[in-house]
C-alpha positions, 0 to 999 in steps of 0.5 A, a space after each residue: 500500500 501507498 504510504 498514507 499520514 492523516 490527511 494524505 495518501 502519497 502513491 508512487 512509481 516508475 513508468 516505462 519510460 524510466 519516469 517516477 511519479 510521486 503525487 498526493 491524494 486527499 483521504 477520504 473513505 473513497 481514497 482509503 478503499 481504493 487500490 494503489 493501481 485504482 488511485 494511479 488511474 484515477 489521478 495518475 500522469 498518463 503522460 509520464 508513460 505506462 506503470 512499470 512498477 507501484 512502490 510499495 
């Protein structure tokens, strides 16, 4: 799981194209249910390339 503090998820990875995302979401119950892989395609950077790797 991403990590998380008490008014933020922070989710990360490298694309494909040797790119590494970092970004923030706001908690909420929605946000803590999702996945990390739901959150990427929820608020991710498709511009930065395909998800090659989470950080977990």
């Amino acid at each position: 799981m991403s990590r998380a503090t008490d008014t933020l998820r922070i989710v990360e990875y490298w694309t494909d194209r040797d790119n590494h995302v970092i970004f923030p979401v706001a908690r909420s119950e929605e946000v803590d249910r999702m996945t990390d892989e739901q959150l990427i395609a929820a608020y991710g950077d498709p511009e930065a390339g395909a998800v090659a790797r989470i950080v977990r």
